[in-house]
PyMOL Python script that loads the backbone (N, CA, C, O; Angstrom):
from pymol import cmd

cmd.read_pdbstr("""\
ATOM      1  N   UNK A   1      26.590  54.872  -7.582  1.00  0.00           N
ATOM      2  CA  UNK A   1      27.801  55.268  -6.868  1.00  0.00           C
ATOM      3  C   UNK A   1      28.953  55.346  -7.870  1.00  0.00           C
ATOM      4  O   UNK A   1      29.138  54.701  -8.902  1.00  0.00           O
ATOM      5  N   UNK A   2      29.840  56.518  -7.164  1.00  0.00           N
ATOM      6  CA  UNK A   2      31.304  56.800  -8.632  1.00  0.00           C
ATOM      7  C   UNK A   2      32.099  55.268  -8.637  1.00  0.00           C
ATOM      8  O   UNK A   2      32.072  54.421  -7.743  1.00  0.00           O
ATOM      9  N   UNK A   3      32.772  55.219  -9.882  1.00  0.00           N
ATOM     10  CA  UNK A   3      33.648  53.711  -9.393  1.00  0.00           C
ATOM     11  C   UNK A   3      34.703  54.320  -9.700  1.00  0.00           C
ATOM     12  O   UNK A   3      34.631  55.202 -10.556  1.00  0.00           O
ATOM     13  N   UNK A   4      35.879  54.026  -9.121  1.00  0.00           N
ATOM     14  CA  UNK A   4      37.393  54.852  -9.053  1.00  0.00           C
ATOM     15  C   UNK A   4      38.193  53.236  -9.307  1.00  0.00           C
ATOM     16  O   UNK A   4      37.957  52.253  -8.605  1.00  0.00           O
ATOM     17  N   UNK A   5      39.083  53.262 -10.377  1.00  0.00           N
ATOM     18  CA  UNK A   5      39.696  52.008 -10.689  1.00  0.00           C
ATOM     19  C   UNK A   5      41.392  52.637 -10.467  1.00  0.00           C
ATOM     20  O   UNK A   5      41.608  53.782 -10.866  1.00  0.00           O
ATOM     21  N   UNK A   6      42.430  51.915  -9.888  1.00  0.00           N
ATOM     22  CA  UNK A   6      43.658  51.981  -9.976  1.00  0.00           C
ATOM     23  C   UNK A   6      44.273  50.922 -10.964  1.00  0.00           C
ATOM     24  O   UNK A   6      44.540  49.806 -10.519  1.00  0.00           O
ATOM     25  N   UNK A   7      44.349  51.017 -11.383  1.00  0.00           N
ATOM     26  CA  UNK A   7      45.694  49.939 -12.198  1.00  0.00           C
ATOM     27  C   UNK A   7      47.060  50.663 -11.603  1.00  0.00           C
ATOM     28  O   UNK A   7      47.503  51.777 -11.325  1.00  0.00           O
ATOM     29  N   UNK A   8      47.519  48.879 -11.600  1.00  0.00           N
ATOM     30  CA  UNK A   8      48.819  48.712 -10.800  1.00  0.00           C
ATOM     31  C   UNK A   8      49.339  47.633 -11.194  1.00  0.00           C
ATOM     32  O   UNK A   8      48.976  46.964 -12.162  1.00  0.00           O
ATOM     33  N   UNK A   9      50.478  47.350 -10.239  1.00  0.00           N
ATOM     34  CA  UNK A   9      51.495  46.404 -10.626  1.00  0.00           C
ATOM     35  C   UNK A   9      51.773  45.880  -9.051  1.00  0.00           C
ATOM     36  O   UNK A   9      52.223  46.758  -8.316  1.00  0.00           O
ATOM     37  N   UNK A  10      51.538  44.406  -8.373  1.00  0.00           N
ATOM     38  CA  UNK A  10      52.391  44.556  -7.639  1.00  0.00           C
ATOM     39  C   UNK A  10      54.215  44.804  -7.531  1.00  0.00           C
ATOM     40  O   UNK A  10      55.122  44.599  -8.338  1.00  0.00           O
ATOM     41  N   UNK A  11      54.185  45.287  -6.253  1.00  0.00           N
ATOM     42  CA  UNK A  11      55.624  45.529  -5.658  1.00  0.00           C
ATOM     43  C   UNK A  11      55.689  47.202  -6.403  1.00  0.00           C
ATOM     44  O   UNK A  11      56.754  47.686  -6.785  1.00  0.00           O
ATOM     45  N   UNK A  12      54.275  47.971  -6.515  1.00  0.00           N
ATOM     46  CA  UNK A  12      55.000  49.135  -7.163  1.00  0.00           C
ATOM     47  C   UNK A  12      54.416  50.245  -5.862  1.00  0.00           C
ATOM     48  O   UNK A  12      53.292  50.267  -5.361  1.00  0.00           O
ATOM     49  N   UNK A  13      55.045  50.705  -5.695  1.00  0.00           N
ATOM     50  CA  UNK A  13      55.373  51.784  -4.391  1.00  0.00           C
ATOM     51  C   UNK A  13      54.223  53.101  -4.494  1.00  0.00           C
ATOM     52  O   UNK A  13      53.427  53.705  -3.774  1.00  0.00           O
ATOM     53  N   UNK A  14      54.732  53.089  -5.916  1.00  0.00           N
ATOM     54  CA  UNK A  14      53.564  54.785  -6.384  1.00  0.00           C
ATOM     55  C   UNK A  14      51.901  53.970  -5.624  1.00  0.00           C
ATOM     56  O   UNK A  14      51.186  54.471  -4.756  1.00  0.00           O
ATOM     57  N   UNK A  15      51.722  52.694  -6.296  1.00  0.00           N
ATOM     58  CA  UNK A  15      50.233  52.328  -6.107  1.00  0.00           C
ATOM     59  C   UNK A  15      50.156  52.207  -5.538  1.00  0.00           C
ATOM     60  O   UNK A  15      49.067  52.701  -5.245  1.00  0.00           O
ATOM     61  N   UNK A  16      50.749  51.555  -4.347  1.00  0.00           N
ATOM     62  CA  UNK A  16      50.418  51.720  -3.264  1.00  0.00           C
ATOM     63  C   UNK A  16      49.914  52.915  -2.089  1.00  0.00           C
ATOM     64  O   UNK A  16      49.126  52.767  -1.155  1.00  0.00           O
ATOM     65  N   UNK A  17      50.374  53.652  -2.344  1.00  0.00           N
ATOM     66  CA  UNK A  17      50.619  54.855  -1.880  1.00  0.00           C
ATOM     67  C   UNK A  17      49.091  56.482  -2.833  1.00  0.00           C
ATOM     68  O   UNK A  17      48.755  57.612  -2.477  1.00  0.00           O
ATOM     69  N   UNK A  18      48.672  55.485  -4.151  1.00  0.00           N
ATOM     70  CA  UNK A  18      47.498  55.944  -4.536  1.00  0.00           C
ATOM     71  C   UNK A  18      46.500  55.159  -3.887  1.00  0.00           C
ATOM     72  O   UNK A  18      45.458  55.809  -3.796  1.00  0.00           O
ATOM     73  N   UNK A  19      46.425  54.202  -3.479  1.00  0.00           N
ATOM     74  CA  UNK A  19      45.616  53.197  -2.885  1.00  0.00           C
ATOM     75  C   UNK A  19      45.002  54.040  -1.931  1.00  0.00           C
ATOM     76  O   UNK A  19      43.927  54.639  -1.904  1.00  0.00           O
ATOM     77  N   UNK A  20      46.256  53.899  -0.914  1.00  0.00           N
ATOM     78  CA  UNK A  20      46.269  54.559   0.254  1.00  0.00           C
ATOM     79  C   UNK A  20      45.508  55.774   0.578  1.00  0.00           C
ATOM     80  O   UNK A  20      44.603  55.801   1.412  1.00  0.00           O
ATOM     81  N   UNK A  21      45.985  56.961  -0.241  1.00  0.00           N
ATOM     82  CA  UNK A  21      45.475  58.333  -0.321  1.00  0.00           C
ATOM     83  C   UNK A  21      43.720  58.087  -0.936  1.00  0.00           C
ATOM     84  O   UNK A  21      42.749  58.571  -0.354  1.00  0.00           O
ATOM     85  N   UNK A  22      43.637  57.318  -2.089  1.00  0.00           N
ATOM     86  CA  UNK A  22      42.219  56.974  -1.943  1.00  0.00           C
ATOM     87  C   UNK A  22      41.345  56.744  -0.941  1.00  0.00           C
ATOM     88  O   UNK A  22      40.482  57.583  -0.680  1.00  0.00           O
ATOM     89  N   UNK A  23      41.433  55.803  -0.381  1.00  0.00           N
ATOM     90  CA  UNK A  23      41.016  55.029   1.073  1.00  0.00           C
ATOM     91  C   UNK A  23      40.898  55.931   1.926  1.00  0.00           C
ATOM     92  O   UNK A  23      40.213  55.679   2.917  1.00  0.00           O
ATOM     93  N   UNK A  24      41.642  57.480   1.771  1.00  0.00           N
ATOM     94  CA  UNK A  24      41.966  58.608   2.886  1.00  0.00           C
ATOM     95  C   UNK A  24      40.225  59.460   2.249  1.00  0.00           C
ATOM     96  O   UNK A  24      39.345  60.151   2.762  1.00  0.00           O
ATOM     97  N   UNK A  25      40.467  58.956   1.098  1.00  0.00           N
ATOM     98  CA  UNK A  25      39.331  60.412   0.609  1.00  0.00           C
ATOM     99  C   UNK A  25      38.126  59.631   1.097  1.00  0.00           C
ATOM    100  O   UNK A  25      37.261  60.201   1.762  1.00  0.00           O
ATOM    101  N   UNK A  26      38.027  58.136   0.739  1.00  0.00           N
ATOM    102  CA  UNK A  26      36.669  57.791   1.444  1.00  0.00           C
ATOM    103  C   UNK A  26      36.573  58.027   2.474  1.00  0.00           C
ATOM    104  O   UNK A  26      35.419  58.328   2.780  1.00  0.00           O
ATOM    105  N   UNK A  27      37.664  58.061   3.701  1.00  0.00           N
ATOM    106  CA  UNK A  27      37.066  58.212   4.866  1.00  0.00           C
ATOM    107  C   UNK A  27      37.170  59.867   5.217  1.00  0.00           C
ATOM    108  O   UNK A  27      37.086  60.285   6.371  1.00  0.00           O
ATOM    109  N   UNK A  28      37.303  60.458   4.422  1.00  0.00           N
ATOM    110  CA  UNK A  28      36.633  62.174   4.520  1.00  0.00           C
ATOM    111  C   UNK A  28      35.542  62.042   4.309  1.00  0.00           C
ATOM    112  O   UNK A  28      34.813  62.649   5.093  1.00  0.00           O
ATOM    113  N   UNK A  29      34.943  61.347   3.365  1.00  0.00           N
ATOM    114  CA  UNK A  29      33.851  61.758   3.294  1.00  0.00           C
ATOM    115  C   UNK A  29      33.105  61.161   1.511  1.00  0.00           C
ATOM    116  O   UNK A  29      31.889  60.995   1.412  1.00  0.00           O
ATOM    117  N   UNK A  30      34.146  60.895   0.168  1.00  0.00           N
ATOM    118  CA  UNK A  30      33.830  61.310  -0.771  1.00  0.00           C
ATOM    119  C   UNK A  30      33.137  59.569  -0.677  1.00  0.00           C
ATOM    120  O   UNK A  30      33.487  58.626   0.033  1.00  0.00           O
ATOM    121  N   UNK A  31      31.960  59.685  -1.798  1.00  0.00           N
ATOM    122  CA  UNK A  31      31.650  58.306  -1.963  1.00  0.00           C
ATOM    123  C   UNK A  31      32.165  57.708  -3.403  1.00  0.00           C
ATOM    124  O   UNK A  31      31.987  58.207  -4.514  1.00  0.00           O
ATOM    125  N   UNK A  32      32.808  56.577  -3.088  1.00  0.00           N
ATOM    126  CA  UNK A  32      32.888  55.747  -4.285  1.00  0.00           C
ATOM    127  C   UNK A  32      33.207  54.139  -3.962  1.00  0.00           C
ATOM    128  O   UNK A  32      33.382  53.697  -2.826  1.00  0.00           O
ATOM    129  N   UNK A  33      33.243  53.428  -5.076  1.00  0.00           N
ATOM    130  CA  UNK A  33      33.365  52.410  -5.086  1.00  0.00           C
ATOM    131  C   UNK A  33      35.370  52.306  -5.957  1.00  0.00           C
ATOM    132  O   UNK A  33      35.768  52.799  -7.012  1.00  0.00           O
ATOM    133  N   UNK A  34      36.161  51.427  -4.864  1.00  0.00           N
ATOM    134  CA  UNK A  34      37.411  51.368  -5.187  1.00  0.00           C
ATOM    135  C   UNK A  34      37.749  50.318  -5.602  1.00  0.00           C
ATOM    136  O   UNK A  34      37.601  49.296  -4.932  1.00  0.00           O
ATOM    137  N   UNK A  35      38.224  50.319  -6.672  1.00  0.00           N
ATOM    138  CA  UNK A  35      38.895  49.134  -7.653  1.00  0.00           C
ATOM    139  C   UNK A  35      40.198  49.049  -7.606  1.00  0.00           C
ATOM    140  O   UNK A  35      40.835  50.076  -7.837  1.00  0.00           O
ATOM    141  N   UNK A  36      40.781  48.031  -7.352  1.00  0.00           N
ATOM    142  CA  UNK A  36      42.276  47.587  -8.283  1.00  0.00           C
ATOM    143  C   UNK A  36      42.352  46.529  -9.170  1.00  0.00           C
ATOM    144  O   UNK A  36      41.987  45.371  -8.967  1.00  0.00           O
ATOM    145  N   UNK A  37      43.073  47.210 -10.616  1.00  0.00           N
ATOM    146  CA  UNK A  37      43.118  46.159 -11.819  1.00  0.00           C
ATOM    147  C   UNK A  37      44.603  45.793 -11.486  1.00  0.00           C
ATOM    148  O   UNK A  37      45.164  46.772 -10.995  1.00  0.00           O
ATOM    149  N   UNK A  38      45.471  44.638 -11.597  1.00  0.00           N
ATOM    150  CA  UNK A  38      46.644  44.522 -11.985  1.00  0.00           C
ATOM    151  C   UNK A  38      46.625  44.218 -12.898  1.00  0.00           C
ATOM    152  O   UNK A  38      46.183  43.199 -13.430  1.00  0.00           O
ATOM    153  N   UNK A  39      47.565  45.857 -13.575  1.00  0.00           N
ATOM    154  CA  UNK A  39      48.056  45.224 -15.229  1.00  0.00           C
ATOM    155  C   UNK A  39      48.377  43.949 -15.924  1.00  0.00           C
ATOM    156  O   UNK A  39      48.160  43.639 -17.096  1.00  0.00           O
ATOM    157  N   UNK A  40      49.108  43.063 -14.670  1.00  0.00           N
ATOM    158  CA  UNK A  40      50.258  41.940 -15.072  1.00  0.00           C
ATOM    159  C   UNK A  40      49.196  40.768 -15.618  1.00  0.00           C
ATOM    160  O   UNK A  40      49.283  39.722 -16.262  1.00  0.00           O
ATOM    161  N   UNK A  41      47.991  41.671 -14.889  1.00  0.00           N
ATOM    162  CA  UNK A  41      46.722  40.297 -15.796  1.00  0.00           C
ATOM    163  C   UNK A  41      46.426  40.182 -17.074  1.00  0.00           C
ATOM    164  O   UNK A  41      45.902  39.199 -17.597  1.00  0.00           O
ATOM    165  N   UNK A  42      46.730  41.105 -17.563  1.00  0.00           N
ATOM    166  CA  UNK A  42      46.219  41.201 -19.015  1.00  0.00           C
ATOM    167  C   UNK A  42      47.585  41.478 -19.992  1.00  0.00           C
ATOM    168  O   UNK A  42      48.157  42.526 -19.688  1.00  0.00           O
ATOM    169  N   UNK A  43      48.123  40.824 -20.958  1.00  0.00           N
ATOM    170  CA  UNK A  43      49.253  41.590 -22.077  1.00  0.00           C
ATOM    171  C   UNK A  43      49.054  43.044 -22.358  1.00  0.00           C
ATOM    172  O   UNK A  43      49.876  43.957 -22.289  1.00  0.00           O
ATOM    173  N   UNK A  44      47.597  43.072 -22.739  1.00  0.00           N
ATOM    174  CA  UNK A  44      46.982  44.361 -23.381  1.00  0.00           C
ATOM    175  C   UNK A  44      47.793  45.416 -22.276  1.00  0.00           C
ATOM    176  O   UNK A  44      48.811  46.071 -22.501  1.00  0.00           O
ATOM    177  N   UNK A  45      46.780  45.330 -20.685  1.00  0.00           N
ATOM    178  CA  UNK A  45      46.714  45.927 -20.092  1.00  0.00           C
ATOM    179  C   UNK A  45      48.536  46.301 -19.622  1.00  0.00           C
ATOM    180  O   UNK A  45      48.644  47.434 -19.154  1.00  0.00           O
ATOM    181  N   UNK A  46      49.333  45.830 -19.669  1.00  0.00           N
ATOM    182  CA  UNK A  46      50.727  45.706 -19.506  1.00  0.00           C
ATOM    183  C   UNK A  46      51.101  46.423 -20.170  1.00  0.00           C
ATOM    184  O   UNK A  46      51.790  47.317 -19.678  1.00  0.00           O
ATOM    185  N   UNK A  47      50.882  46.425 -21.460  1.00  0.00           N
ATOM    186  CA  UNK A  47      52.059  46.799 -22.241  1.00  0.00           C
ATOM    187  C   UNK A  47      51.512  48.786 -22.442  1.00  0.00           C
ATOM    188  O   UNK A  47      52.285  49.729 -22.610  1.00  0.00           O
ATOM    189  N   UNK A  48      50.165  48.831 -22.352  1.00  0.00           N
ATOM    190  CA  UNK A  48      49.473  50.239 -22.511  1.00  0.00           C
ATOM    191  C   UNK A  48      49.744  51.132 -20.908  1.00  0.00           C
ATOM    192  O   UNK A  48      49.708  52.339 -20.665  1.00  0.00           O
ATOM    193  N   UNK A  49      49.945  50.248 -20.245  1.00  0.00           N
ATOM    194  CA  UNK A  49      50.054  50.735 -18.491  1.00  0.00           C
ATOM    195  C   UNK A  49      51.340  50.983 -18.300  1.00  0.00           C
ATOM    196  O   UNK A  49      51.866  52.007 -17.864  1.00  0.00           O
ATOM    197  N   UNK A  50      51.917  49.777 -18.724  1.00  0.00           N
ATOM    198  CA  UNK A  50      53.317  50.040 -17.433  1.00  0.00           C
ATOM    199  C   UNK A  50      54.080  51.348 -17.332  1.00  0.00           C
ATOM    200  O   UNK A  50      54.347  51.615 -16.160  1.00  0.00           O
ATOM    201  N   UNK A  51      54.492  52.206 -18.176  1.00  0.00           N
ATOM    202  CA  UNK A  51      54.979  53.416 -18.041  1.00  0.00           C
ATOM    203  C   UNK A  51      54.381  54.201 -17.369  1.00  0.00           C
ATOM    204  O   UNK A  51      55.096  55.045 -16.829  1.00  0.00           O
ATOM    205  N   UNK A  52      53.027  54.279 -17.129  1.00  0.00           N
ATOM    206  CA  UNK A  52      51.968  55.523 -16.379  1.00  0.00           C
ATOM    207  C   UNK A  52      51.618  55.124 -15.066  1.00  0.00           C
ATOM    208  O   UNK A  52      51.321  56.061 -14.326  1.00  0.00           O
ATOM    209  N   UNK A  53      51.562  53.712 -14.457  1.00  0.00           N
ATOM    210  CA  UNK A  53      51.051  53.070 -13.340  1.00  0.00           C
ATOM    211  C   UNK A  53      51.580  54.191 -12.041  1.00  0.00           C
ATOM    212  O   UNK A  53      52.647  54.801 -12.126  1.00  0.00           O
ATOM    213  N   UNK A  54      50.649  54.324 -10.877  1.00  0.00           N
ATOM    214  CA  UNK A  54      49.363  54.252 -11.322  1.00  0.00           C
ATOM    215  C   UNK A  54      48.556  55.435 -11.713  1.00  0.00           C
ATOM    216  O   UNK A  54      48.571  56.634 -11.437  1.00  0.00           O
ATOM    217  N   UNK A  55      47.485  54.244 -12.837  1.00  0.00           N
ATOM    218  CA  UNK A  55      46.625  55.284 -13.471  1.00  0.00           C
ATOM    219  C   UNK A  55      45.450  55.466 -12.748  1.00  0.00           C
ATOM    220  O   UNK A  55      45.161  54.345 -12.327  1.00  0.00           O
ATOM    221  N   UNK A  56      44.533  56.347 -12.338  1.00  0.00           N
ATOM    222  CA  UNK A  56      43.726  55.992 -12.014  1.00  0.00           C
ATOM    223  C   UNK A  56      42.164  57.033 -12.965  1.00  0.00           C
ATOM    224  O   UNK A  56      42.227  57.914 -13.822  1.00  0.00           O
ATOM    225  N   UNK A  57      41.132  56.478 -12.386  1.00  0.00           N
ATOM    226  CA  UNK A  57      39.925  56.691 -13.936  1.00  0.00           C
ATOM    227  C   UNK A  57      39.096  57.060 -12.721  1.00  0.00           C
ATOM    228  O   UNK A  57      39.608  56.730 -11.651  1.00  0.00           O
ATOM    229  N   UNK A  58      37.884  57.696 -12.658  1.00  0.00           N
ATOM    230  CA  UNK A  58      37.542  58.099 -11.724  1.00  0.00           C
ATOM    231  C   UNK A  58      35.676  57.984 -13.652  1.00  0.00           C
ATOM    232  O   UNK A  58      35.659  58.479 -14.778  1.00  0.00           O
ATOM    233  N   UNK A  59      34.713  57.154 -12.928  1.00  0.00           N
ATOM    234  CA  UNK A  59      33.397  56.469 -13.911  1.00  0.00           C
ATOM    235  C   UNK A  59      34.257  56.779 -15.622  1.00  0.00           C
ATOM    236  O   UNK A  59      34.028  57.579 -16.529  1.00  0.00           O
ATOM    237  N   UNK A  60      35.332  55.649 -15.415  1.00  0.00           N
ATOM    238  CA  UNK A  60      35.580  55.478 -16.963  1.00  0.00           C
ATOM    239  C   UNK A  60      36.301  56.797 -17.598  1.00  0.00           C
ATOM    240  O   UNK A  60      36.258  56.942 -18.820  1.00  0.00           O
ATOM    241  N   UNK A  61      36.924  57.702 -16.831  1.00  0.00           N
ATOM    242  CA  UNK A  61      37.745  59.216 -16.972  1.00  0.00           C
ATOM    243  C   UNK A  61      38.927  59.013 -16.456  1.00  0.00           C
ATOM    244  O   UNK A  61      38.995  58.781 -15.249  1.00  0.00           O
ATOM    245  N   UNK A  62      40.128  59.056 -17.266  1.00  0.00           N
ATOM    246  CA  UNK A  62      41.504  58.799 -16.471  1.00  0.00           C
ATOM    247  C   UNK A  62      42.035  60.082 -16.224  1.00  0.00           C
ATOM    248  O   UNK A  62      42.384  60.745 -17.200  1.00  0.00           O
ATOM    249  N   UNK A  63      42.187  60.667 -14.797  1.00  0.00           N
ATOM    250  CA  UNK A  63      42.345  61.605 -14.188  1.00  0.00           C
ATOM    251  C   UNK A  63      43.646  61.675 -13.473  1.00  0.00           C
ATOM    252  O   UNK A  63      44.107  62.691 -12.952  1.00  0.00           O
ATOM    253  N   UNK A  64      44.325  60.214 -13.504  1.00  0.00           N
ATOM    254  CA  UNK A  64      45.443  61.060 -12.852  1.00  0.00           C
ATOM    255  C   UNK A  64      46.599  59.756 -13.443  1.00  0.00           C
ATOM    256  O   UNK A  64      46.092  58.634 -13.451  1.00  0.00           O
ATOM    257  N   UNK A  65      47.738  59.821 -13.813  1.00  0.00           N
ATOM    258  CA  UNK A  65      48.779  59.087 -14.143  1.00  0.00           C
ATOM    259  C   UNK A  65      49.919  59.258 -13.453  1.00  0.00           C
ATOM    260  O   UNK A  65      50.233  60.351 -12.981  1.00  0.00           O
ATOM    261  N   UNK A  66      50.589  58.256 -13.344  1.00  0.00           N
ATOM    262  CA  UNK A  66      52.330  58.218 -12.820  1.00  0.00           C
ATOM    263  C   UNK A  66      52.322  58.424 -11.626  1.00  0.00           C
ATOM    264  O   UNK A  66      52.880  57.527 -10.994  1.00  0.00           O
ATOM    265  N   UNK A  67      51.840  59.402 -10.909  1.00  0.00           N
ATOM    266  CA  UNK A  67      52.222  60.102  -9.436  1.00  0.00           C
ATOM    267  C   UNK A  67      50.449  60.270  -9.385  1.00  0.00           C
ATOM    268  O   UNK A  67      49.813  60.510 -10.412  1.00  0.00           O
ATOM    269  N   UNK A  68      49.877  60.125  -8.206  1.00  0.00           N
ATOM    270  CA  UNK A  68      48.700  60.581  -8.413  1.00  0.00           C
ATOM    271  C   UNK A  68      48.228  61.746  -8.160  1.00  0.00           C
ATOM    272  O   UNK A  68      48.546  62.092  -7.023  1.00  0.00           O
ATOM    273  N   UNK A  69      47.600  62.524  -8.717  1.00  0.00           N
ATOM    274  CA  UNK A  69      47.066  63.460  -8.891  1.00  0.00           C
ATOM    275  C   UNK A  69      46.031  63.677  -8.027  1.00  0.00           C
ATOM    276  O   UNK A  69      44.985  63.626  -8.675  1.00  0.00           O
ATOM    277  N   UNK A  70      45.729  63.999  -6.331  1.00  0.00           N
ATOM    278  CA  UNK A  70      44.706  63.715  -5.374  1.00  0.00           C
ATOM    279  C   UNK A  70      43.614  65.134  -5.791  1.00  0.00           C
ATOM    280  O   UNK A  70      42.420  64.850  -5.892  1.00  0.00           O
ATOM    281  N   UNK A  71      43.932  66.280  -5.971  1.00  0.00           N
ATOM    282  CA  UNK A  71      43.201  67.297  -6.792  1.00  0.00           C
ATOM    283  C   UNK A  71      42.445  67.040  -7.638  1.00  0.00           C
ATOM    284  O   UNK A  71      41.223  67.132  -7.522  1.00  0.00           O
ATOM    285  N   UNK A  72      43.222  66.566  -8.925  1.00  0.00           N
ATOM    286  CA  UNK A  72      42.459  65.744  -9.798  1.00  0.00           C
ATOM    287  C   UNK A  72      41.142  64.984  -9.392  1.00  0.00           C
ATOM    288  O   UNK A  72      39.984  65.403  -9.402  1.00  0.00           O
ATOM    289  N   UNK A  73      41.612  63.810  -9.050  1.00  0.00           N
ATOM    290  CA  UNK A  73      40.536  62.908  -8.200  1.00  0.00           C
ATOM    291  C   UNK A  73      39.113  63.701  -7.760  1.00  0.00           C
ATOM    292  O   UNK A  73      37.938  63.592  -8.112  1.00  0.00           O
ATOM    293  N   UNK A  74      39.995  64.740  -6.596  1.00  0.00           N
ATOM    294  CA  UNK A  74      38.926  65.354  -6.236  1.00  0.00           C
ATOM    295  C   UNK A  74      37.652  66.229  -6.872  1.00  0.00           C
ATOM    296  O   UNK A  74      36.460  66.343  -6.586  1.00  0.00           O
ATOM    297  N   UNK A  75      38.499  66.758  -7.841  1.00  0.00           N
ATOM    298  CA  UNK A  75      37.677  68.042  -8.883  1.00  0.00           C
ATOM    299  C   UNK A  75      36.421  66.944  -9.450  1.00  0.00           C
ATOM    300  O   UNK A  75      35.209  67.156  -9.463  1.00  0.00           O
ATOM    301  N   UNK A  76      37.290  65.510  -9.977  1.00  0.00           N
ATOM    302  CA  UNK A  76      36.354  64.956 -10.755  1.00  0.00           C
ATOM    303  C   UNK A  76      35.269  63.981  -9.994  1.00  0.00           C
ATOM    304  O   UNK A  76      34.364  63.505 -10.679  1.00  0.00           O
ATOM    305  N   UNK A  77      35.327  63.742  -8.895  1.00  0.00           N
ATOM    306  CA  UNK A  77      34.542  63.337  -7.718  1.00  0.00           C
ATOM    307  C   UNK A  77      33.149  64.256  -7.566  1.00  0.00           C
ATOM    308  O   UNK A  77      31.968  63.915  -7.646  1.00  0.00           O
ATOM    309  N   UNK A  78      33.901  65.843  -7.261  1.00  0.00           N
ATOM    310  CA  UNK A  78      32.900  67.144  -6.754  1.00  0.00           C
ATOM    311  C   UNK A  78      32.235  67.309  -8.304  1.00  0.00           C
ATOM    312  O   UNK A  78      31.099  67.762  -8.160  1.00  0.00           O
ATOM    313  N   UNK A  79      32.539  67.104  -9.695  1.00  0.00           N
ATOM    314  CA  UNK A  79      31.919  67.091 -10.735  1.00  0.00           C
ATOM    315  C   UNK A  79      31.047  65.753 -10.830  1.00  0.00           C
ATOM    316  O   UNK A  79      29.964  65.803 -11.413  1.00  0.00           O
ATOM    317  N   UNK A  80      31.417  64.781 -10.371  1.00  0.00           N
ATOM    318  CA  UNK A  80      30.028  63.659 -10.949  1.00  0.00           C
ATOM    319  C   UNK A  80      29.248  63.546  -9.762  1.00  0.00           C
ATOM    320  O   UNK A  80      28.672  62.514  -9.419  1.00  0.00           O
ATOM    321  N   UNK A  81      29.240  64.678  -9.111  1.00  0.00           N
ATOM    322  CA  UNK A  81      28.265  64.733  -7.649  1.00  0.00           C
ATOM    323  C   UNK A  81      28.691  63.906  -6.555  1.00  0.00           C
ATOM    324  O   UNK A  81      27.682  63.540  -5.954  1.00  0.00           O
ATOM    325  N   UNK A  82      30.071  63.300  -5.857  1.00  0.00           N
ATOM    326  CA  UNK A  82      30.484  62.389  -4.736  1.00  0.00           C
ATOM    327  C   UNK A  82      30.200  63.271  -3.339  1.00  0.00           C
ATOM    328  O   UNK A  82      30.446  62.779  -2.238  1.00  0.00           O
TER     329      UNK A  82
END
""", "prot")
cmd.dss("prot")
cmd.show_as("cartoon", "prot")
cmd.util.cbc("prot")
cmd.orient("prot")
């Protein structure tokens, strides 16, 4: 199964709101498995994230940054067979 990861931040509005629209595509129909990383866990992950959040990677492919990109998502979903 695809794994779709968000990195986020709480209290951040965009991720939420990619969360959300995710959760919309599973229940159309697409299959995957949904992740959330919070950046604030890691230094690494903080300091490489915070400007782009959220990012999201669709099997280890980062497909959409800042605002999410639901097209994106999708193209790369209908490409690894979802």
């Amino acid at each position: 199964m695809n794994q779709v990861v968000v990195y986020s931040r709480p209290g951040c509005h965009l991720c939420e709101e990619a969360v959300d629209a995710l959760v919309t595509l599973r229940n159309d129909g697409y299959r995957f498995e949904l992740h959330e990383v919070d950046i604030e866990s890691e230094e690494a992950l903080l300091r490489r994230m915070l400007e782009k959040i959220p990012v999201v990677e669709v099997d280890g492919e980062i497909v959409s940054e800042l605002v999410l990109d639901e097209t994106a998502v999708r193209a790369r979903l209908d490409t690894v067979g979802a």
